[in-house]
Every structure is written in C-alpha cells, then in structure tokens.
Backbone of each chain as nested JSON, in Angstrom:
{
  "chains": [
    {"id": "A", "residues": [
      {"number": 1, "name": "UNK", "atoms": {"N": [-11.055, -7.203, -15.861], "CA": [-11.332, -6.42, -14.648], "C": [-10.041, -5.831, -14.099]}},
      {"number": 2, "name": "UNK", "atoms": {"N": [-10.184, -4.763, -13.581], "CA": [-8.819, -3.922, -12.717], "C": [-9.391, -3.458, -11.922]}},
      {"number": 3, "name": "UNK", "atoms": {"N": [-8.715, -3.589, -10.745], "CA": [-8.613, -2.913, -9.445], "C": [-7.653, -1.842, -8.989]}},
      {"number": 4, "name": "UNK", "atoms": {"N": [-8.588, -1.079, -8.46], "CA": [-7.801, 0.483, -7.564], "C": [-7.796, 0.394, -5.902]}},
      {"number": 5, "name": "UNK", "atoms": {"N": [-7.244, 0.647, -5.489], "CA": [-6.903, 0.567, -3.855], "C": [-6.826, 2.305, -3.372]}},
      {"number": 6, "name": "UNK", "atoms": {"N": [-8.003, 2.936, -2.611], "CA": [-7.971, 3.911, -2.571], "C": [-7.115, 3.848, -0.61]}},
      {"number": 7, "name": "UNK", "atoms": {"N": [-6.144, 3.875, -0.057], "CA": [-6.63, 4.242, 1.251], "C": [-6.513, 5.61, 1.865]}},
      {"number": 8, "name": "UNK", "atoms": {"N": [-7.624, 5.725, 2.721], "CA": [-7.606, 7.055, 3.078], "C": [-7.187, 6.787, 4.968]}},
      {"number": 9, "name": "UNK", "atoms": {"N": [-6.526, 8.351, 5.05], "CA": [-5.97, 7.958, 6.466], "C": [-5.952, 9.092, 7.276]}},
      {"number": 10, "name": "UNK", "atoms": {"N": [-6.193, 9.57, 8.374], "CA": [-6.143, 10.761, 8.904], "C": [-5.384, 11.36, 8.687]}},
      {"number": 11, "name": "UNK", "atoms": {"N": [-5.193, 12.632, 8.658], "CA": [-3.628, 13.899, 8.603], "C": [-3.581, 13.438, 9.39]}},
      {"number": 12, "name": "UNK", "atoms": {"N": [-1.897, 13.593, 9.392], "CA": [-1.086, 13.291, 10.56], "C": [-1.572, 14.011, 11.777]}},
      {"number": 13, "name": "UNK", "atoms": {"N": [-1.88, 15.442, 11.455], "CA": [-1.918, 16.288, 12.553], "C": [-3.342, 16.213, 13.7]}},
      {"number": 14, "name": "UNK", "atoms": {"N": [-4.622, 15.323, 12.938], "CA": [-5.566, 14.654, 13.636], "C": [-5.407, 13.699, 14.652]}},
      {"number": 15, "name": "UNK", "atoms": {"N": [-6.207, 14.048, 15.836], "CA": [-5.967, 13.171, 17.079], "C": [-6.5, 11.564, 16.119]}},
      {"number": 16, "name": "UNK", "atoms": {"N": [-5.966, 10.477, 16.593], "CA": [-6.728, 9.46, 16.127], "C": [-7.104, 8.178, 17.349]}},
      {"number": 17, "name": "UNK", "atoms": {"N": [-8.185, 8.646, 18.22], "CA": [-8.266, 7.927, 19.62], "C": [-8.574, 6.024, 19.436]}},
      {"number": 18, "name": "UNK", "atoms": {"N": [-8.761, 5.777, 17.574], "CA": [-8.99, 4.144, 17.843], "C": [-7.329, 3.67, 17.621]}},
      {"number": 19, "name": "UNK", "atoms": {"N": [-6.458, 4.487, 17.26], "CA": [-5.076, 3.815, 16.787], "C": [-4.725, 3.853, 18.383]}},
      {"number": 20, "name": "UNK", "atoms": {"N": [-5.011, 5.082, 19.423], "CA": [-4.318, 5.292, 20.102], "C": [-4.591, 3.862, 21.321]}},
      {"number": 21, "name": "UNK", "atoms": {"N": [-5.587, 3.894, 21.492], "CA": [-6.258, 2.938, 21.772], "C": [-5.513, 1.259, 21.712]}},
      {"number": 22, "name": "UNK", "atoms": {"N": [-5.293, 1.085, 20.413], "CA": [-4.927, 0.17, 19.989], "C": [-2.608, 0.117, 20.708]}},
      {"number": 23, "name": "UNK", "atoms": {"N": [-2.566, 1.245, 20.593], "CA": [-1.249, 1.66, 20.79], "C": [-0.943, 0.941, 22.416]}},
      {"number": 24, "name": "UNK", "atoms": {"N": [-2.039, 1.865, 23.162], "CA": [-1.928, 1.748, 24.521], "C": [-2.328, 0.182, 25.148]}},
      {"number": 25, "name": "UNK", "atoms": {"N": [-2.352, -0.276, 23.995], "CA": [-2.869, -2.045, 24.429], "C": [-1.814, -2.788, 24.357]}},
      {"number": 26, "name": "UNK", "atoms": {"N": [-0.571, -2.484, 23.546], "CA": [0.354, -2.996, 23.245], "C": [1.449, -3.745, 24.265]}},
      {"number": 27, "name": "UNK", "atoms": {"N": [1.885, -2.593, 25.332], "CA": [2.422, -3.26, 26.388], "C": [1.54, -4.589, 26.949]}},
      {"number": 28, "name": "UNK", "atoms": {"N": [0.513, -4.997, 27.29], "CA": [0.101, -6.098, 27.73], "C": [-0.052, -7.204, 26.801]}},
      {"number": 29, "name": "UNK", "atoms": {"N": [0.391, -6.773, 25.434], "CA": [1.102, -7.997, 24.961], "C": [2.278, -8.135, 24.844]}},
      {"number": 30, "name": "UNK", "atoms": {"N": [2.965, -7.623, 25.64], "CA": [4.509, -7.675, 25.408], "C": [5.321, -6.664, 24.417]}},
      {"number": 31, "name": "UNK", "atoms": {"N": [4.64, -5.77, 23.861], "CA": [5.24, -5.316, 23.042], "C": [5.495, -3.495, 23.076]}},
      {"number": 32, "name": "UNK", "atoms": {"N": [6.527, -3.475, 23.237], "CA": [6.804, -2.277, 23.337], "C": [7.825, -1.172, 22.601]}},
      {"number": 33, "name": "UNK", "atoms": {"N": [8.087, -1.738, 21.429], "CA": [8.842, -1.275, 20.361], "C": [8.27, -0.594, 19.747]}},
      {"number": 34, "name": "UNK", "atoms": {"N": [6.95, -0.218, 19.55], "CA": [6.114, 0.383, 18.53], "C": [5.713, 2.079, 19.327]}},
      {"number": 35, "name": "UNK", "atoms": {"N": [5.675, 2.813, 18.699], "CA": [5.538, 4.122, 18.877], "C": [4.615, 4.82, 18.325]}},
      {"number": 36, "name": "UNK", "atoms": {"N": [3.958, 4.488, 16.762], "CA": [2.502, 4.997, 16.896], "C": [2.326, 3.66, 16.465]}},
      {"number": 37, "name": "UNK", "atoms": {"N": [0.583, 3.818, 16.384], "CA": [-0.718, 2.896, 15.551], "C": [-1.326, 3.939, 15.029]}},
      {"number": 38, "name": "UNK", "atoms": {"N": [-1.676, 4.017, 13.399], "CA": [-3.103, 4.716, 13.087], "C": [-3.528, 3.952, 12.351]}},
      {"number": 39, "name": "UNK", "atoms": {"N": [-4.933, 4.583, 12.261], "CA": [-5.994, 3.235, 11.838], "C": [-6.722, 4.091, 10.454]}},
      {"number": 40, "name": "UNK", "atoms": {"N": [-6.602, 3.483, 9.724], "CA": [-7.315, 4.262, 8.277], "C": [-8.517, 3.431, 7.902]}},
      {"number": 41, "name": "UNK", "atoms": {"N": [-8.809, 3.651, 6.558], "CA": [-9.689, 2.407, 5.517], "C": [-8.935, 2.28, 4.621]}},
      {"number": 42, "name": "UNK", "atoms": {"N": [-8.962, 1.276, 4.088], "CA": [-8.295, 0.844, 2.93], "C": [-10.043, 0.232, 1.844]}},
      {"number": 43, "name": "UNK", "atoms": {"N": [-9.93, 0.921, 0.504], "CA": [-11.153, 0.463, -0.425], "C": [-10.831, 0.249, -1.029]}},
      {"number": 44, "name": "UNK", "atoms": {"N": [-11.226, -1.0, -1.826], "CA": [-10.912, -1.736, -3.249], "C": [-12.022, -1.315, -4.324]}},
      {"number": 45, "name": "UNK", "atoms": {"N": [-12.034, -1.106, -5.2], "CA": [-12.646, -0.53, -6.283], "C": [-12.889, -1.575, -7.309]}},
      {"number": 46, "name": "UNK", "atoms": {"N": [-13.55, -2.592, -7.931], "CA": [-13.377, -2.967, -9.211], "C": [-13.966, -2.521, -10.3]}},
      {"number": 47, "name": "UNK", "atoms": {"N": [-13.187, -2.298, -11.284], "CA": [-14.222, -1.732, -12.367], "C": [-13.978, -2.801, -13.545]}},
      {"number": 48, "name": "UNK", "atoms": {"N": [-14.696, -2.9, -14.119], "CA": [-15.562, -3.698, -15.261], "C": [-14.484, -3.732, -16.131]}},
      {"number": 49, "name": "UNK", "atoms": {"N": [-13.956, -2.7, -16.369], "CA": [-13.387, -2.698, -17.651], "C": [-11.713, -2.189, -17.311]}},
      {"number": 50, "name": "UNK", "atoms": {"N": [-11.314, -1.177, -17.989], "CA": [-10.226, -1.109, -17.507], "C": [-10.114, 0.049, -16.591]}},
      {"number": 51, "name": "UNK", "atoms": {"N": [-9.159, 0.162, -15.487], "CA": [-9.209, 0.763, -14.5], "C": [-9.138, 2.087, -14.789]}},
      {"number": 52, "name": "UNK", "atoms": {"N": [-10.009, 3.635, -14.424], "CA": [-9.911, 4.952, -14.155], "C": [-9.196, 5.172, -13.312]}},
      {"number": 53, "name": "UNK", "atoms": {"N": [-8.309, 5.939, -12.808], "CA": [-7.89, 6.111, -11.612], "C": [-8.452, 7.502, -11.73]}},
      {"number": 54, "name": "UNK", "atoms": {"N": [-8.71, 8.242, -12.296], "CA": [-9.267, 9.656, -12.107], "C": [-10.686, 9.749, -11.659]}},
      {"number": 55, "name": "UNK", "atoms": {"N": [-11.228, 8.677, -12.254], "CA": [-12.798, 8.462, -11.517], "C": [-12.573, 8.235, -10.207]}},
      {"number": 56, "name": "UNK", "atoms": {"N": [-11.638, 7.444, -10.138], "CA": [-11.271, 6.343, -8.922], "C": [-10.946, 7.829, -7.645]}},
      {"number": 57, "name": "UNK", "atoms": {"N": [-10.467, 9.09, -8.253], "CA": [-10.309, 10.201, -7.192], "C": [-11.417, 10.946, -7.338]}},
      {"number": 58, "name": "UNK", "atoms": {"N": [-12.352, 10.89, -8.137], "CA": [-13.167, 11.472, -8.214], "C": [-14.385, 10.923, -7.006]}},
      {"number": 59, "name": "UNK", "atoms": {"N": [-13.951, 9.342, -7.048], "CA": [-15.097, 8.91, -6.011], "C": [-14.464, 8.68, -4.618]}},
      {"number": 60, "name": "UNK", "atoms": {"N": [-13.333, 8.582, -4.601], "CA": [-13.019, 9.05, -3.174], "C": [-13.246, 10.28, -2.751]}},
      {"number": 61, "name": "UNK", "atoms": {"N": [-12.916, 11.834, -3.851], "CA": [-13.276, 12.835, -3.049], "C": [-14.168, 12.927, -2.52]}},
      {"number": 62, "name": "UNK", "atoms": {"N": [-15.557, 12.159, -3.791], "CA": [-16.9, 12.834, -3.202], "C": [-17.774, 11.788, -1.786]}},
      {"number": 63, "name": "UNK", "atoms": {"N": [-17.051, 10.48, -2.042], "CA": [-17.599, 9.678, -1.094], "C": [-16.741, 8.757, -0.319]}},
      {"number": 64, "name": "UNK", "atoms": {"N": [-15.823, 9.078, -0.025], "CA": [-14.468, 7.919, 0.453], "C": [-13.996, 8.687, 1.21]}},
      {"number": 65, "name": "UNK", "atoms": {"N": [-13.924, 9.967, 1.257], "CA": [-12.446, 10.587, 2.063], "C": [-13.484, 12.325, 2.666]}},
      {"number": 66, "name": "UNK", "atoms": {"N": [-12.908, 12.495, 3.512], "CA": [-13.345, 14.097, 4.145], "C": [-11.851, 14.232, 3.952]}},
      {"number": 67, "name": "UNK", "atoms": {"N": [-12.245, 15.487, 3.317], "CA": [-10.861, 16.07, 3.478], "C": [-10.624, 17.357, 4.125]}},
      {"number": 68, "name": "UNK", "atoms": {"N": [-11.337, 17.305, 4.933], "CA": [-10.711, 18.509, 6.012], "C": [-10.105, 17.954, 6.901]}},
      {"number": 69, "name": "UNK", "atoms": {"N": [-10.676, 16.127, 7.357], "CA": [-9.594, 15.793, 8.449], "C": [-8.632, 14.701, 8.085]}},
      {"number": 70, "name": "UNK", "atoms": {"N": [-9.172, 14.11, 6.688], "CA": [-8.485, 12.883, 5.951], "C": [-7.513, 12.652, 4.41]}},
      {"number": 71, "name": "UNK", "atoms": {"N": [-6.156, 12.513, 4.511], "CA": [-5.832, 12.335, 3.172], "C": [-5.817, 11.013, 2.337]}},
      {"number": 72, "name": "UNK", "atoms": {"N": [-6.077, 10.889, 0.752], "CA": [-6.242, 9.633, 0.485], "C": [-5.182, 9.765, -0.947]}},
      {"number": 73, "name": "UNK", "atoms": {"N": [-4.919, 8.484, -1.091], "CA": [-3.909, 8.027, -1.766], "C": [-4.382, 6.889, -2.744]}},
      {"number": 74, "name": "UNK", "atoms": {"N": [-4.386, 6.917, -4.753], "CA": [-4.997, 6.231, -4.87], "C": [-4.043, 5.684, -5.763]}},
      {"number": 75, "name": "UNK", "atoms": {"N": [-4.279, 3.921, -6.072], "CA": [-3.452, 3.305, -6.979], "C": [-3.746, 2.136, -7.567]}},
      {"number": 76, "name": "UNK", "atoms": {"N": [-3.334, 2.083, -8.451], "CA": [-3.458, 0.569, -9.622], "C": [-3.021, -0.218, -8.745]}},
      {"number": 77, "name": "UNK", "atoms": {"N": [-3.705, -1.454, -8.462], "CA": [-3.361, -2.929, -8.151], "C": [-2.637, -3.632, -9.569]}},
      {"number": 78, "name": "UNK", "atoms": {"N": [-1.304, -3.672, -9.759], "CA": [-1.296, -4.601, -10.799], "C": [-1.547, -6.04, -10.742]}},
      {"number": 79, "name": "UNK", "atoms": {"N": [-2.094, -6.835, -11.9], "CA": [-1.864, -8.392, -11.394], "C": [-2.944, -8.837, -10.246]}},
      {"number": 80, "name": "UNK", "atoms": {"N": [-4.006, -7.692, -10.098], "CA": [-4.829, -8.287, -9.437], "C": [-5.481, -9.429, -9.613]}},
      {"number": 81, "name": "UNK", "atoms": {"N": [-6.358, -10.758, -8.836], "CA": [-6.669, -11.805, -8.838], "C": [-8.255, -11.085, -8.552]}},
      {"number": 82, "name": "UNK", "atoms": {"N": [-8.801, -10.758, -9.582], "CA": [-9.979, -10.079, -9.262], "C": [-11.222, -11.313, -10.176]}},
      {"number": 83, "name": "UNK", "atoms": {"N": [-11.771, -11.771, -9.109], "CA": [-12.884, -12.922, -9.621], "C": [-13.913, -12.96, -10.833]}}
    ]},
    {"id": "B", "residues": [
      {"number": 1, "name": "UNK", "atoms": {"N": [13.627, 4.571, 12.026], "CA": [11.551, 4.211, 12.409], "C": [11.672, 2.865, 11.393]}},
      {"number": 2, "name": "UNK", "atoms": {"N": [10.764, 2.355, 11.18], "CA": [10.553, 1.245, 10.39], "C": [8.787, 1.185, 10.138]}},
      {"number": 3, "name": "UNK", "atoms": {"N": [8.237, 1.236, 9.389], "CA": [6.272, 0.961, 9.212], "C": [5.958, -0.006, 8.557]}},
      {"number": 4, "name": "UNK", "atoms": {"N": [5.271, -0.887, 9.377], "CA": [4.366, -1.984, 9.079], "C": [3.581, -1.45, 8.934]}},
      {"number": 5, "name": "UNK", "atoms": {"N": [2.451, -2.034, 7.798], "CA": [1.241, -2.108, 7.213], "C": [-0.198, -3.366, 7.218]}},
      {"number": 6, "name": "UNK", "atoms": {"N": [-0.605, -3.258, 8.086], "CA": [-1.807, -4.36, 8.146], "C": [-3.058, -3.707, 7.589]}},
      {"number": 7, "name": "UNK", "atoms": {"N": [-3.231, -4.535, 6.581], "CA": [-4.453, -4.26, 5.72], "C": [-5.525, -5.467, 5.744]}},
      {"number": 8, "name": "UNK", "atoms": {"N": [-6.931, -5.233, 6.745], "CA": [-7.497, -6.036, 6.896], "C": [-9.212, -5.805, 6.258]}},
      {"number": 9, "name": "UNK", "atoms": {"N": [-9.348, -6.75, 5.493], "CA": [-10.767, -6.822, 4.583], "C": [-11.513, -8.25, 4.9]}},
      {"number": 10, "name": "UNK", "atoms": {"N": [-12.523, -7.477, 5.061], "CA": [-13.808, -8.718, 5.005], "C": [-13.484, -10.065, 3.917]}},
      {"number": 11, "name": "UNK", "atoms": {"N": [-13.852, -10.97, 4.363], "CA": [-13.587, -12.141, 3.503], "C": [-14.31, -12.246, 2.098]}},
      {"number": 12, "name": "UNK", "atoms": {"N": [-14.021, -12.475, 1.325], "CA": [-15.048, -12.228, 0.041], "C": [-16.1, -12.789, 0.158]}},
      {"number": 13, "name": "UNK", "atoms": {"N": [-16.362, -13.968, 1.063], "CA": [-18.087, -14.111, 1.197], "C": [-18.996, -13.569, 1.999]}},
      {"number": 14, "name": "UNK", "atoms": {"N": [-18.169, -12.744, 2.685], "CA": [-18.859, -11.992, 4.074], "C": [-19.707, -10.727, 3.094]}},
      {"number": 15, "name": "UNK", "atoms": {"N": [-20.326, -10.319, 3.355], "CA": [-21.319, -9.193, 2.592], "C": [-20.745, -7.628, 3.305]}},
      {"number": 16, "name": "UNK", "atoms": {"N": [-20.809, -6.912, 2.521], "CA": [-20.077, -5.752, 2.819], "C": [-21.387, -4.474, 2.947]}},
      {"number": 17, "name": "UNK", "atoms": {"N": [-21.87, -4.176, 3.254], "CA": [-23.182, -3.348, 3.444], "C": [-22.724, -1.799, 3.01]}},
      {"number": 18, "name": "UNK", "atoms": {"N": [-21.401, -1.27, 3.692], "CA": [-20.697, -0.141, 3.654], "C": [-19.973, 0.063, 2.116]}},
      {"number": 19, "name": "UNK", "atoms": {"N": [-19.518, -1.554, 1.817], "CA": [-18.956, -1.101, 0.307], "C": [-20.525, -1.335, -0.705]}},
      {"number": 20, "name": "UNK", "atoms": {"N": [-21.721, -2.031, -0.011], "CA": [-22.423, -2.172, -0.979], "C": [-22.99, -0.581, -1.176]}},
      {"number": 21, "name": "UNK", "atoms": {"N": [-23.604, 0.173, -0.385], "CA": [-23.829, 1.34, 0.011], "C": [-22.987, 2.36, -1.428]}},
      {"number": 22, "name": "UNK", "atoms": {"N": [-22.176, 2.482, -1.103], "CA": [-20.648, 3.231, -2.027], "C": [-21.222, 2.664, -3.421]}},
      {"number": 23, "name": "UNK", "atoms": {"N": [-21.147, 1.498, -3.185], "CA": [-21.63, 1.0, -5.188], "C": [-22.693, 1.483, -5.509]}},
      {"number": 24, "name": "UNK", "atoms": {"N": [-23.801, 1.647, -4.222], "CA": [-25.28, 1.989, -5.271], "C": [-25.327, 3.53, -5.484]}},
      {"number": 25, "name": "UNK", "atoms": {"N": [-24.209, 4.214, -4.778], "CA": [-24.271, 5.773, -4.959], "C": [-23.69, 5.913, -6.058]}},
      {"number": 26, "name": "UNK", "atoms": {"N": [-22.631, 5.076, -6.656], "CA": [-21.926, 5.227, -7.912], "C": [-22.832, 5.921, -9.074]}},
      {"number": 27, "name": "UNK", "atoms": {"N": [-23.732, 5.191, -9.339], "CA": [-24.484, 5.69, -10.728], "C": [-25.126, 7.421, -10.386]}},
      {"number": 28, "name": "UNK", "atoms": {"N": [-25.503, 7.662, -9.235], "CA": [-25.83, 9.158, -9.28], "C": [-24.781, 10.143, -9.633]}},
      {"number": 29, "name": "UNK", "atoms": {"N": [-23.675, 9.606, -9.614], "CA": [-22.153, 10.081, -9.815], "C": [-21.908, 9.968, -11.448]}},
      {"number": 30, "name": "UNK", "atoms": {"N": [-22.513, 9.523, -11.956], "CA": [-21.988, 9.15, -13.37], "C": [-21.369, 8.276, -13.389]}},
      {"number": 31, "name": "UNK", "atoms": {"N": [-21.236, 7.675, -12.438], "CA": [-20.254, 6.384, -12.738], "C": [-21.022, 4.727, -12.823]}},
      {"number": 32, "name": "UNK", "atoms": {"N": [-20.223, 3.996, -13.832], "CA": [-20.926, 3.077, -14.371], "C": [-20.37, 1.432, -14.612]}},
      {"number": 33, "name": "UNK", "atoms": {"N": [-19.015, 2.333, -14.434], "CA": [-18.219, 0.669, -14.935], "C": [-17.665, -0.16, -13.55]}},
      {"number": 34, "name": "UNK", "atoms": {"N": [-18.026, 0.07, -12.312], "CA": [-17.484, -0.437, -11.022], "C": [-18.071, -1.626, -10.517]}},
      {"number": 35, "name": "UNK", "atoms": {"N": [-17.757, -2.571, -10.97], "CA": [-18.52, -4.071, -10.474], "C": [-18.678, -4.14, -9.11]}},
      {"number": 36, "name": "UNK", "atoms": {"N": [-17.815, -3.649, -8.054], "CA": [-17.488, -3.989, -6.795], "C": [-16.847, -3.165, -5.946]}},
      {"number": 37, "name": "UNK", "atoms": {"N": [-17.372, -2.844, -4.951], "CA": [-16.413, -1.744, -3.77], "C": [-16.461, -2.504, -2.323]}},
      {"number": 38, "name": "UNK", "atoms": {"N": [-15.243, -2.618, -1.853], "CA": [-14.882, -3.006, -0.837], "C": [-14.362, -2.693, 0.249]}},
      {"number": 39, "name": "UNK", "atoms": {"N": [-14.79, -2.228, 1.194], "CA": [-14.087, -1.371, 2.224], "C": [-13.437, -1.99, 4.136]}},
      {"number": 40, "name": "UNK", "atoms": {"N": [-12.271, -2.088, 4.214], "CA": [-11.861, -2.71, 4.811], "C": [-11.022, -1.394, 5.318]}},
      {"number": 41, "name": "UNK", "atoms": {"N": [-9.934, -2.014, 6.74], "CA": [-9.188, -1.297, 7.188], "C": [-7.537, -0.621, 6.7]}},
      {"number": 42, "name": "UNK", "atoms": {"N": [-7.081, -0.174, 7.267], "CA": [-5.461, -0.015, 7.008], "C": [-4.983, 0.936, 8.2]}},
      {"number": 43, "name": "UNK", "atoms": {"N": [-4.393, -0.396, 8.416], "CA": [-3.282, 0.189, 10.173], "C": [-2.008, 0.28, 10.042]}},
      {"number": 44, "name": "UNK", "atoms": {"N": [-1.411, 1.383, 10.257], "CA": [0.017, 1.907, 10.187], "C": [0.624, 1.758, 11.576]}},
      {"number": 45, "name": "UNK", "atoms": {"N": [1.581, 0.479, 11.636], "CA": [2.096, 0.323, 13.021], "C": [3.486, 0.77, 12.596]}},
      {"number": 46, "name": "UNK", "atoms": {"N": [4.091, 1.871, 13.149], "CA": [5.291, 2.469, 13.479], "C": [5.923, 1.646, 14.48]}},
      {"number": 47, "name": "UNK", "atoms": {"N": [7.559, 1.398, 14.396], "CA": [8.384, 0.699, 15.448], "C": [9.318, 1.566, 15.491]}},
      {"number": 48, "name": "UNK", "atoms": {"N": [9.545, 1.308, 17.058], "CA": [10.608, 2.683, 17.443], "C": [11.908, 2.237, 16.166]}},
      {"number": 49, "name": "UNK", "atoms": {"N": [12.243, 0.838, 16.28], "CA": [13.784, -0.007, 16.096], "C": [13.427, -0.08, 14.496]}},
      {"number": 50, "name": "UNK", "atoms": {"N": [14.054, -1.36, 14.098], "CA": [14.075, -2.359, 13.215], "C": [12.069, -3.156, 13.278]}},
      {"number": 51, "name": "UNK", "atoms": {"N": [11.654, -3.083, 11.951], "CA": [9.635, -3.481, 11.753], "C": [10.242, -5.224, 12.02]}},
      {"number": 52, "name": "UNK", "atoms": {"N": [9.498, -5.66, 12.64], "CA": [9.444, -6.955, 13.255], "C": [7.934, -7.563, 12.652]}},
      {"number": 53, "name": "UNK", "atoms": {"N": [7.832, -8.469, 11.698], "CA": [6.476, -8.527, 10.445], "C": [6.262, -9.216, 11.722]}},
      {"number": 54, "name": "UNK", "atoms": {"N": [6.918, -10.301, 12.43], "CA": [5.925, -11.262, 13.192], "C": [5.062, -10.998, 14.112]}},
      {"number": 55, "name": "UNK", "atoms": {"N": [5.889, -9.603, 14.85], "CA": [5.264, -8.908, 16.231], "C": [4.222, -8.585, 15.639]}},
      {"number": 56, "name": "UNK", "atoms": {"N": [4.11, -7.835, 14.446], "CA": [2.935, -7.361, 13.612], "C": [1.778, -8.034, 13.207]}},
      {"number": 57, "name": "UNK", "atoms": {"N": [2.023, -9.662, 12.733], "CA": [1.155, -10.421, 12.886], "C": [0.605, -10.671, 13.901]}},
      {"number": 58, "name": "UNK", "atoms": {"N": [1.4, -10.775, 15.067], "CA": [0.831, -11.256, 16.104], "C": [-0.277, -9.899, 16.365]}},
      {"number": 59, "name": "UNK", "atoms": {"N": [-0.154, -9.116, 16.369], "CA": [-0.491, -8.043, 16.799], "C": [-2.338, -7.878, 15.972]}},
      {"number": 60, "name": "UNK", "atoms": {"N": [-1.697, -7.383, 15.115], "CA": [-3.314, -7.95, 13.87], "C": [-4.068, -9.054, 14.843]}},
      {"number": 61, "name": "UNK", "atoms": {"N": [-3.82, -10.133, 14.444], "CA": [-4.362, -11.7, 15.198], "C": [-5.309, -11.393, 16.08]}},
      {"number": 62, "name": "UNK", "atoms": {"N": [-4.404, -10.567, 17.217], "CA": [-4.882, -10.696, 18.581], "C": [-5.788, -9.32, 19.157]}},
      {"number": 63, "name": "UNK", "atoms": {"N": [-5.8, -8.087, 18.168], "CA": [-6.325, -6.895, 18.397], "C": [-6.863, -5.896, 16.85]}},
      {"number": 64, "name": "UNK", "atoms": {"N": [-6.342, -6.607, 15.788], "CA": [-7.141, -5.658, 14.734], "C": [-7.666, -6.407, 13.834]}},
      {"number": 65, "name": "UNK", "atoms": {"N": [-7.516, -7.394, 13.625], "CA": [-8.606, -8.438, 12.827], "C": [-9.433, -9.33, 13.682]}},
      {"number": 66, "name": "UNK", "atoms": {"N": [-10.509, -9.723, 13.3], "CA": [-11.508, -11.2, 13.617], "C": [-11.149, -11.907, 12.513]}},
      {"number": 67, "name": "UNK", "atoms": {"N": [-10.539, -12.97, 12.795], "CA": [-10.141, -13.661, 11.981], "C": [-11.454, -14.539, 11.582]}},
      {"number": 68, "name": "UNK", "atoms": {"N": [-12.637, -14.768, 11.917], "CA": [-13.724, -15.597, 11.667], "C": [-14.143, -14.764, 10.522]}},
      {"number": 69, "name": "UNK", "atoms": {"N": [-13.943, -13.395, 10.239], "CA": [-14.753, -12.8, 9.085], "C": [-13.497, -11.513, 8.393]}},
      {"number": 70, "name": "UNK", "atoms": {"N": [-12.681, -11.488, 8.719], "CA": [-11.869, -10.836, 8.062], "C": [-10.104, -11.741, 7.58]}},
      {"number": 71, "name": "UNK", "atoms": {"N": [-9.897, -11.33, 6.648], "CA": [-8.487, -11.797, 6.187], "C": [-7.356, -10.357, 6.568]}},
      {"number": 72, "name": "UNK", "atoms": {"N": [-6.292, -10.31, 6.663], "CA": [-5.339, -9.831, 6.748], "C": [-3.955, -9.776, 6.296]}},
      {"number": 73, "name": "UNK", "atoms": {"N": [-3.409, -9.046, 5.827], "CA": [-1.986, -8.633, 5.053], "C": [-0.836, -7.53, 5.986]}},
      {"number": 74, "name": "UNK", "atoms": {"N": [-0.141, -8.343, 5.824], "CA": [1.132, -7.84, 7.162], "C": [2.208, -7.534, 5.627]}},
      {"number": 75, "name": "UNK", "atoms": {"N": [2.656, -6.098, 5.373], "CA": [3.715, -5.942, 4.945], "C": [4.335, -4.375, 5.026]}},
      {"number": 76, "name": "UNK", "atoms": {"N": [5.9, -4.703, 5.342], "CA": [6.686, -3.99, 5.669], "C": [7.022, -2.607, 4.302]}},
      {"number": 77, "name": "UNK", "atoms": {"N": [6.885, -1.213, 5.06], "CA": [6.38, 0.175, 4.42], "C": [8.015, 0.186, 3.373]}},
      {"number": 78, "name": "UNK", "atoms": {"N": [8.872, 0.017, 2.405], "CA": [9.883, 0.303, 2.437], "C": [10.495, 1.704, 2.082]}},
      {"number": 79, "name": "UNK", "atoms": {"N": [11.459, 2.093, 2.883], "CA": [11.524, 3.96, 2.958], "C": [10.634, 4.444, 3.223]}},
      {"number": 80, "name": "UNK", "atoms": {"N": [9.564, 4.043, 4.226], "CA": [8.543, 4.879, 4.474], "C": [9.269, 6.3, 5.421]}},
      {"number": 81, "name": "UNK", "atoms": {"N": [8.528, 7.119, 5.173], "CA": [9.151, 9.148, 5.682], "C": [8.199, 9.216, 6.604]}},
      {"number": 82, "name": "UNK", "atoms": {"N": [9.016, 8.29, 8.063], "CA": [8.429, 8.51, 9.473], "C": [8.942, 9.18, 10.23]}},
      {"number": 83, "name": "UNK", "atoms": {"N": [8.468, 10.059, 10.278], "CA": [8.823, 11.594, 11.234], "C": [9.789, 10.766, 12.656]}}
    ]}
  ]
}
C-alpha cells in the first residue's frame, strides 16, 4: 500500500474568515506572536497498489480542490505506516 | 516569519463520512485501486518571530483539534516563502 497527501488550501489572495477567526482568538490565550492562521484540508489517499500521483491530481482536480478559489499540492508519503 | 503546520485527522476508528463519500465517487472516475480516503484539516500558523512548536501545540489542543476524536501533528514549515 502507498499513500498520497493531497492538501488543498485557499489562494493566498482569498479572504479566509475560519483562520481569521481562529487568529483573532489568539490573544486570549496569551499569544501574540502569530500573524496569520489559515485553515485548509489536508487528504490522505491510499491506494492498493502502488501509488499514482497523477491520478492522485486527477482526483483532487475533479473532487478535492475548486480551483478558482483553492490551490492544492500533491505528494508521496514515504515510509508510510499504512494498515 | 517562521510556519508551523498542524495537521489534524480523525482518529482511524472514528468513521469518516466525507472521505467515505470521495471513495465511492472514485469508481465513476475510473479509478479503482484507492483502498481509503481520508480527509482531515491543515492549519498554517505564521509567527511574526522565531515558530515556537509548543505555543503551536498548545494552540491546536485548545482551539483546532478535539482531541476525543481527532489526532494531531505540530511541525515546523522549513524555508517556508512567507510573504
């Protein structure tokens, strides 16, 4: 078995109101060093056999990622511990 | 800048409805060899200074994971190209 890790994450240039959210919570835990939060998905893929990564973009384009407001990034897990 | 990375996924016994969803669309796709799809988060915490993993844990803990049904991964972006 091999695993692919697709994550997809807003363009930068997209408002993202759950990171911001998360941002603006920060001072009431004390923390105020941090300057953004964004919040993506991260998908694990296993495939059976040995890993596609071209399928693996093929199924993020068509079902993982919008890409008018989202870019995604896809990659081999090496050494995965896949059950 | 410095970027932490918290990557938080459902526990492997927790049932995934959203990655099960993604798997059963697979085969209308032509696709055939994917045992498993898993879909979890990925949060990009930017620090103004020097990435502080602990603040980051803490941070996850207390505002981006449930730790009763999700696991979590705190690691630091290296050379990440933060504006």
């Amino acid at each position: 078995m091999a695993r692919v890790v697709v994550d997809v994450m807003l363009k930068p240039e997209i408002l993202d109101p759950q990171g911001q959210a998360v941002a603006n919570a920060l001072p009431r835990l004390g923390v105020t060093d941090v300057s953004s939060v964004r919040i993506g998905r991260r998908i694990e893929i296993d495939f059976t056999g040995e890993a596609d990564l071209d399928r693996a973009r093929e199924i993020a384009d068509k079902l993982l990622a919008n890409p008018v407001i989202e870019d995604y990034e896809v990659r081999l897990v090496e050494g995965a511990e896949v059950a």
